[in-house]
FIKOL-386044 format. One record per residue (C-alpha): x, y, z; residue in one letter. Coordinates in steps of 0.25 Angstrom, whole numbers, plus 5000, padded with zeros to 4 digits. Layout:
+------+------+------+-----+
|    X |    Y |    Z | res |
+------+------+------+-----+
|    X |    Y |    Z |   A |
...
+------+------+------+-----+
***
This chain:
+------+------+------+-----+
|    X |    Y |    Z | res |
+------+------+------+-----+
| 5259 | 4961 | 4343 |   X |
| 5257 | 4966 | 4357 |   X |
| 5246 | 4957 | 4361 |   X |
| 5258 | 4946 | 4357 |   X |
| 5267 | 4951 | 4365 |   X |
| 5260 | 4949 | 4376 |   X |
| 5255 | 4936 | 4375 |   X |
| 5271 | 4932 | 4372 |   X |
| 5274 | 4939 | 4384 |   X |
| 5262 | 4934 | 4392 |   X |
| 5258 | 4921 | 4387 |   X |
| 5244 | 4920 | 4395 |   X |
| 5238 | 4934 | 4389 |   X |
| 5230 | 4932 | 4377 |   X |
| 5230 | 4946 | 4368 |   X |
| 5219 | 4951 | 4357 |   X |
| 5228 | 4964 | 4350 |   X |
| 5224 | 4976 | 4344 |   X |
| 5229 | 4987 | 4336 |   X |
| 5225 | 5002 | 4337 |   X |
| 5217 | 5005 | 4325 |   X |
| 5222 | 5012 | 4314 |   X |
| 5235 | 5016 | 4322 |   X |
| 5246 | 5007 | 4313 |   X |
| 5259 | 5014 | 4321 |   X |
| 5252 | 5016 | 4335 |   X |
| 5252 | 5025 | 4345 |   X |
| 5264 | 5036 | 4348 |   X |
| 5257 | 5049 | 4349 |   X |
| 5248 | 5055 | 4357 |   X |
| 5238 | 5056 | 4343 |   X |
| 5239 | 5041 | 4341 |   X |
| 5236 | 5037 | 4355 |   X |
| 5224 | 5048 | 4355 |   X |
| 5219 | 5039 | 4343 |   X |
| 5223 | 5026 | 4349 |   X |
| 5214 | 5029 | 4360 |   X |
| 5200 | 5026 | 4356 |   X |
| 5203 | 5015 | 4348 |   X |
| 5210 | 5009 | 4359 |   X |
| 5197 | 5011 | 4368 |   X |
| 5189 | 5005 | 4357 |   X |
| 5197 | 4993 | 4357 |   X |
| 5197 | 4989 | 4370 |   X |
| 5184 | 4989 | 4373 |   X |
| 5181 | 4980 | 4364 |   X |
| 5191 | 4971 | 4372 |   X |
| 5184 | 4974 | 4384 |   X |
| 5184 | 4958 | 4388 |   X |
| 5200 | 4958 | 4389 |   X |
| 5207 | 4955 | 4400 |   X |
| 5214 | 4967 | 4398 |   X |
| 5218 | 4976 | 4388 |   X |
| 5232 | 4980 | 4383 |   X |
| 5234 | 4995 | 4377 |   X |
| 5247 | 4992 | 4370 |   X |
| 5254 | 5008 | 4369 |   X |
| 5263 | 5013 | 4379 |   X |
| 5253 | 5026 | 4378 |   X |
| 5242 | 5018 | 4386 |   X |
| 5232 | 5022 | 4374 |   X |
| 5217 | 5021 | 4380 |   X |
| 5222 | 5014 | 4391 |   X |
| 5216 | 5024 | 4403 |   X |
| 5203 | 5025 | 4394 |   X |
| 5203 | 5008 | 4395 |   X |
| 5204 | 5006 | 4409 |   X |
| 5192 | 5015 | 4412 |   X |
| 5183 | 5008 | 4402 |   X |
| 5187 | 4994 | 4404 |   X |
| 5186 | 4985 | 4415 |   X |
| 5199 | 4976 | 4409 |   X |
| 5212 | 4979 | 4413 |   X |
| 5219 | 4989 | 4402 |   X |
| 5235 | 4990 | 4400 |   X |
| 5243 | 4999 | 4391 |   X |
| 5257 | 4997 | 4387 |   X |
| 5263 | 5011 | 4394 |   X |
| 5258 | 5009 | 4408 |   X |
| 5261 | 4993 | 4408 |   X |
| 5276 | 4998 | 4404 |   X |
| 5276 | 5009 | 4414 |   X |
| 5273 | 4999 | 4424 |   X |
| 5282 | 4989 | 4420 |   X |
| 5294 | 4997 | 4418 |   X |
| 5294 | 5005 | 4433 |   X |
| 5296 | 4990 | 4438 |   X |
| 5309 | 4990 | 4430 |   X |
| 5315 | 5005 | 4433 |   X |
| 5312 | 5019 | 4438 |   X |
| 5317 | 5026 | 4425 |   X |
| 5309 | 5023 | 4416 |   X |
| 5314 | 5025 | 4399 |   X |
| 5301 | 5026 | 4391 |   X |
| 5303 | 5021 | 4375 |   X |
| 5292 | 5022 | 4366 |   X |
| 5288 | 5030 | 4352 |   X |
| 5285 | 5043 | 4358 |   X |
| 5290 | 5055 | 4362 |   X |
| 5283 | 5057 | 4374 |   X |
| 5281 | 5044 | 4384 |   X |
| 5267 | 5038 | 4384 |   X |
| 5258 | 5042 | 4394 |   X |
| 5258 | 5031 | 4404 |   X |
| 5274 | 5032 | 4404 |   X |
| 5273 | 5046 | 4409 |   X |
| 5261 | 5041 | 4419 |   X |
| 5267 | 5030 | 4424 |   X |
| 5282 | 5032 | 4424 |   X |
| 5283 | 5048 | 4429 |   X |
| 5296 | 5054 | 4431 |   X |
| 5303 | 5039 | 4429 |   X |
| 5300 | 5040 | 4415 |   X |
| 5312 | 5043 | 4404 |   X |
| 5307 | 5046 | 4390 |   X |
| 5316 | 5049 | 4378 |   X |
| 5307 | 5050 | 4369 |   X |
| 5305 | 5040 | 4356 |   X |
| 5317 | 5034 | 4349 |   X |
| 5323 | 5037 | 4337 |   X |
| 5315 | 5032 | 4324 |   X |
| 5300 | 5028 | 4333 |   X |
| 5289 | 5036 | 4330 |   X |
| 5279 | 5027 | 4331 |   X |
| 5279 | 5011 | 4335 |   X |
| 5280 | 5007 | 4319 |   X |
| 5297 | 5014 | 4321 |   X |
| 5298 | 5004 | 4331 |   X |
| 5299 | 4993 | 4320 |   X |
| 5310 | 4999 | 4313 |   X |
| 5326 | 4997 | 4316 |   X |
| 5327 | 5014 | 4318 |   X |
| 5316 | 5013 | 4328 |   X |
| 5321 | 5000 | 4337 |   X |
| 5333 | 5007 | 4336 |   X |
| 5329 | 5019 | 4342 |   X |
| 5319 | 5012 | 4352 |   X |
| 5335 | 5006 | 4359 |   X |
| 5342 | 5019 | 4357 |   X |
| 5332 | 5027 | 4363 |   X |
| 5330 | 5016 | 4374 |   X |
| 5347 | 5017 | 4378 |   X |
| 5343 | 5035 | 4378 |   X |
| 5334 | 5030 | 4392 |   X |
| 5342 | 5021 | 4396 |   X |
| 5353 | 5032 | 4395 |   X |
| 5342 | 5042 | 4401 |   X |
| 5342 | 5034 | 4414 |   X |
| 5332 | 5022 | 4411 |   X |
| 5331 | 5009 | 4419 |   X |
| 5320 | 5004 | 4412 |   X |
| 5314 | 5007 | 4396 |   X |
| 5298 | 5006 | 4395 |   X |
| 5294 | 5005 | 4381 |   X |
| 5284 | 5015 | 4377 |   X |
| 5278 | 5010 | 4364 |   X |
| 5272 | 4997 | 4362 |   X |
| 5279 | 4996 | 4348 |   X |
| 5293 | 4993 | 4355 |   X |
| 5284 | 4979 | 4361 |   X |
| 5281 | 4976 | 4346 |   X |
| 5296 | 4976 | 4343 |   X |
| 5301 | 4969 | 4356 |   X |
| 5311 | 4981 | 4359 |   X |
| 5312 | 4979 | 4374 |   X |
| 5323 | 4968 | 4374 |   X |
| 5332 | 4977 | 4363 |   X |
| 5331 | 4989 | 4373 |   X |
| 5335 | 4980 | 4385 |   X |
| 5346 | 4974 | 4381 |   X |
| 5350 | 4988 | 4372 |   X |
| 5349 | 4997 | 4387 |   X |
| 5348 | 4986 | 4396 |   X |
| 5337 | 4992 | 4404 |   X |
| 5322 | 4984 | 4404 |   X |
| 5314 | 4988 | 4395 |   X |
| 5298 | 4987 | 4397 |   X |
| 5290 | 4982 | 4385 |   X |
| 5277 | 4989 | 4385 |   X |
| 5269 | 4976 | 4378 |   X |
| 5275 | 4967 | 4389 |   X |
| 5272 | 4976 | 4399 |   X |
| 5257 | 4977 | 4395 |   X |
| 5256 | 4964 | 4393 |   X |
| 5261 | 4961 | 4408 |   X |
| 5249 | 4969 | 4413 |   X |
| 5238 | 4964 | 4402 |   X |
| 5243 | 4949 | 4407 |   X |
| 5243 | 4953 | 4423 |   X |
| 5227 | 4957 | 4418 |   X |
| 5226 | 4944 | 4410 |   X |
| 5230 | 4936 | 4423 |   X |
| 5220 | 4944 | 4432 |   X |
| 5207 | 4941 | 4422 |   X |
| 5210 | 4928 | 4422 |   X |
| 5207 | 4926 | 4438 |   X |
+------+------+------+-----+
***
């Protein structure tokens, strides 16, 4: 569903999608992303040829690895938000399914950074479907907005899947930064570039 997404968003960028084997509800612990990782290295190099490679997880699995053995651009979802929302504010509300904030939030974002923690009823991306979960995911967005917020960056990929941005904006009225657009922006910048 995300590779469509991004070709919806950006027409001119053709996308092959795969899953993370044997891993039905994701990553949202550190354990899952530790298993993630060699299946995600795995699968990329045999896509090698690319014009770039999305890792679509705010936690950036296997993404540092990638760009060291590949020669292609690599992207993952929590930088490409991070990037995208410090355009937009200076104090920064994370969302996602975790506890903690993925890592590249905490990289990238410092001491701008706002995290509450997961919302109400999401303990993995599967909750997210659910009418307690959405719910949640907008309560828990108003909590930053309320914490001093001017922009939300979704963390957790799972929140694209559902198309919850435009729900958290008009419910806060802040922007909210969609982390499968925002990959999809930098995956088409490196689209654009091969082509020259």
């Amino acid at each position: 569903m995300h590779g469509a997404l991004i070709e919806q968003y950006y027409p001119m960028v053709h996308t092959t999608s795969y899953c993370i084997e044997d891993q039905p509800s994701g990553i949202h612990s550190p354990e899952t992303k530790a298993l993630a990782i060699p299946k995600i290295i795995k699968l990329a190099k045999e896509h090698r040829d690319a014009a770039a490679i999305v890792i679509s997880c705010c936690d950036d699995p296997a993404v540092r690895e990638l760009r060291e053995e590949l020669s292609i651009p690599v992207f993952g979802a929590g930088q490409s938000v991070c990037a995208v929302a410090q355009t937009y504010g200076t104090k920064i509300g994370i969302l996602g399914i975790t506890e903690y904030a993925p890592g590249p939030y905490h990289e990238l974002l410092g001491n701008r950074l706002i995290n509450l923690g997961r919302p109400k009823h999401v303990t993995c991306t599967l909750d997210l479907m659910t009418e307690a979960g959405r719910k949640g995911v907008i309560e828990k967005a108003q909590e930053l907005k309320n914490h001093g917020a001017d922009v939300i960056a979704l963390a957790c990929t799972g929140m694209s899947t559902i198309k919850i941005a435009g729900a958290i904006e008009e419910q806060c009225g802040l922007p909210v930064i969609d982390p499968v657009m925002a990959e999809g922006l930098f995956a088409c910048y490196a689209c654009l570039r091969s082509e020259k």
